[in-house]
N, C-alpha and C positions, 0 to 999 in steps of 0.2 A: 682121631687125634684132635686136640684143639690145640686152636691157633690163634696167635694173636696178632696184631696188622700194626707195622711199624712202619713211618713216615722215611721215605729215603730219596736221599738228592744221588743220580749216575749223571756223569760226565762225558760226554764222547767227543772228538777234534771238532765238531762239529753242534750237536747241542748239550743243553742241562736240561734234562730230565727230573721231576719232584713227582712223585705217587708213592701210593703202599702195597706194600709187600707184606704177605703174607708168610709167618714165620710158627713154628711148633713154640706152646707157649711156655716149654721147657724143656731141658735136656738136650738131644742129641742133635745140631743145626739150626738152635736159637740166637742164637747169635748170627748179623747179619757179614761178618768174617765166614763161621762157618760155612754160612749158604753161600756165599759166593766160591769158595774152595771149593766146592762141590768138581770131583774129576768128570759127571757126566751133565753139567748145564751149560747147555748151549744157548741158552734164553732166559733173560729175566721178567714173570708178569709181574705188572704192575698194573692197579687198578684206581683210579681219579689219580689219571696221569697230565702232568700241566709240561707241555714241551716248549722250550723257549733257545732260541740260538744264542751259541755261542760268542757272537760277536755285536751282541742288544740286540738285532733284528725281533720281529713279530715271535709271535707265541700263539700256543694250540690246545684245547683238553683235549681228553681222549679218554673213555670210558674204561676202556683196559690196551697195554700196551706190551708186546713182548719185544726187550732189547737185547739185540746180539750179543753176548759176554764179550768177544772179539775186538767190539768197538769202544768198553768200557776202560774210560783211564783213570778215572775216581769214584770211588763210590763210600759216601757215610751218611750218617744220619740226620735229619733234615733237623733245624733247631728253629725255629719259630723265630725271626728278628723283632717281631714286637712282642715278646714279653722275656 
């Protein structure tokens, strides 16, 4: 299956998460909606994952990251603020 790698910002009470997710580059759970519906994901990876607290605190990369769906209170698509 190919896949395409979209940029996404998740949210938990705690931090903001920015890396990409890897998504089918059409059809059925392309859409980053889809994939999170998903009834069996317990884990989201994400790969050039950059983690930063929710409350300004320090910040981390992380080569690849898997987040709890559990913890997630927001999640969409990362927009580039400079351009």
């Amino acid at each position: 299956m190919e896949t395409r790698v979209e940029r996404v910002v998740l949210e938990t009470p705690r931090h903001r998460i920015i890396g990409d997710l890897h998504l089918p580059r059409e059809g059925y759970r392309s859409r980053l909606s889809d994939f999170l519906n998903r009834g069996d994901l317990e884990f989201i990876p994400l790969v050039n994952a950059e983690i930063s607290s929710a409350n300004g605190g320090g910040a981390a990369s992380r080569s690849f990251l898997a987040v709890a769906t559990g913890h997630v209170q927001l999640a969409y698509p990362y927009e580039d603020p400079r351009q």
